[in-house]
N, C-alpha and C positions, 0 to 999 in steps of 0.2 A: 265394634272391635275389629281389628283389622285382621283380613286374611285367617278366618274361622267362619266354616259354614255351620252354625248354630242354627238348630230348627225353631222355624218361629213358635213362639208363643205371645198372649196378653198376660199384662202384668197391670193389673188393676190396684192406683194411690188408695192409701186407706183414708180418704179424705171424702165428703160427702160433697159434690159440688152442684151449689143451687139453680146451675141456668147453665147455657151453652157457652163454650171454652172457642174464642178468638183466636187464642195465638198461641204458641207455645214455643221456651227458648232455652238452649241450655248455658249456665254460666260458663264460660271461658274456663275452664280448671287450672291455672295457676294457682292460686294459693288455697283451695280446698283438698280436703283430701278425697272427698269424691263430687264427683258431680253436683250442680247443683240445676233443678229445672222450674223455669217460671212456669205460668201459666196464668191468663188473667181471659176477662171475659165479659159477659150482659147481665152477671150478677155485681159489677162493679167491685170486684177483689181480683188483689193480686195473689196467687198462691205458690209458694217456694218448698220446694221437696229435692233431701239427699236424696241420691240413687247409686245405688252399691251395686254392685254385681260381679259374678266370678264367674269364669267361664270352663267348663270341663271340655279339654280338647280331645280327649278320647272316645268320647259319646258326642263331640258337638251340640254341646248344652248349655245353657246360661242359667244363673240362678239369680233374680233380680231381687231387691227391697229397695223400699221407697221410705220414707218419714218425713213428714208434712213439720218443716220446721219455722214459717210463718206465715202468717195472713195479715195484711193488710187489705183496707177499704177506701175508693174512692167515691166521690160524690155521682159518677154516670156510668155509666158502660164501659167498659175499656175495648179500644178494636186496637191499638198497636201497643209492642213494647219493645224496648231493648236496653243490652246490657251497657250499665257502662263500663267501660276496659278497668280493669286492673283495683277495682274497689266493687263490694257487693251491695250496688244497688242499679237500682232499675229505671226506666224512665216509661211513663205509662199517656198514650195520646186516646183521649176522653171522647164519645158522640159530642159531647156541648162544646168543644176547641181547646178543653186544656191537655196543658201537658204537665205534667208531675215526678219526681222524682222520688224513691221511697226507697228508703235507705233499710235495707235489711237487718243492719246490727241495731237500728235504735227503732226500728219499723216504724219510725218516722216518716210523712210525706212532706214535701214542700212544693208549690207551685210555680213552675219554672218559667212557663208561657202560653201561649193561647193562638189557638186560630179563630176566626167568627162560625166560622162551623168544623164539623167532624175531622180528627186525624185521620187521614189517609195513608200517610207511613211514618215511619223514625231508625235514623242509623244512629249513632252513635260513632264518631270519626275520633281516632288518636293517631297524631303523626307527627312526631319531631319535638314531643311537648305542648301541643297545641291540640287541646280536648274540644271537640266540637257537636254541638246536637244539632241533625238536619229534620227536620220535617216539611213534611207536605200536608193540607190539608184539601177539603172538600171547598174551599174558601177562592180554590187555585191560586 
């Protein structure tokens, strides 16, 4: 929140998560009406949670909620993600070389591509109508 000196606090997902968390990203808020925050990891799930909050500027205080509103599962690890612009779904780069795409409205995945080993990164490029996935892997 801009220009609000809010005293920190944790705000702990009501979600149980089985293994250590890679990455974490938050959806672009166009068309949600609040936030929306990945998170994926070496349990091989991707996990999607609103995030509400209000902030009281007289006490500089935040008041957060979270709701775990889907889970999807991949077949490895996940070490990258990212959003794709302007529809809610994700794209997830696997330890074993894939990359996936996992569509949050149908929590559908589909297999988009492949390195011969490990993602190393992923953007997700929109420009001019020209939607583009970059990765890099462990493959160079």
């Amino acid at each position: 929140v801009e220009n609000v000196n809010c005293v920190p606090t944790d705000h702990l997902v009501n979600t149980q998560i089985d293994d250590t968390i890679n990455v974490l990203k938050f959806f672009p808020d166009k068309y949600s009406q609040a936030p929306i925050l990945a998170s994926a990891g070496w349990d091989n799930k991707i996990r999607l949670w609103t995030v509400n909050y209000q902030v009281n500027q007289s006490n500089n205080t935040a008041q957060i909620a979270s709701n775990n509103v889907c889970t999807g599962t991949l077949n490895d690890p996940i070490l990258k993600i990212s959003w794709r612009k302007n529809t809610p779904a994700v794209f997830a780069g696997c330890c074993d070389g894939s990359i996936h795409l996992f569509d949050v409205t149908t929590q559908q995945t589909q297999l988009v591509g492949k390195h011969e080993k490990g993602v190393q990164g992923l953007h997700f490029l929109e420009d001019n109508n020209m939607n583009i996935l970059i990765s890099g892997g462990w493959d160079s």
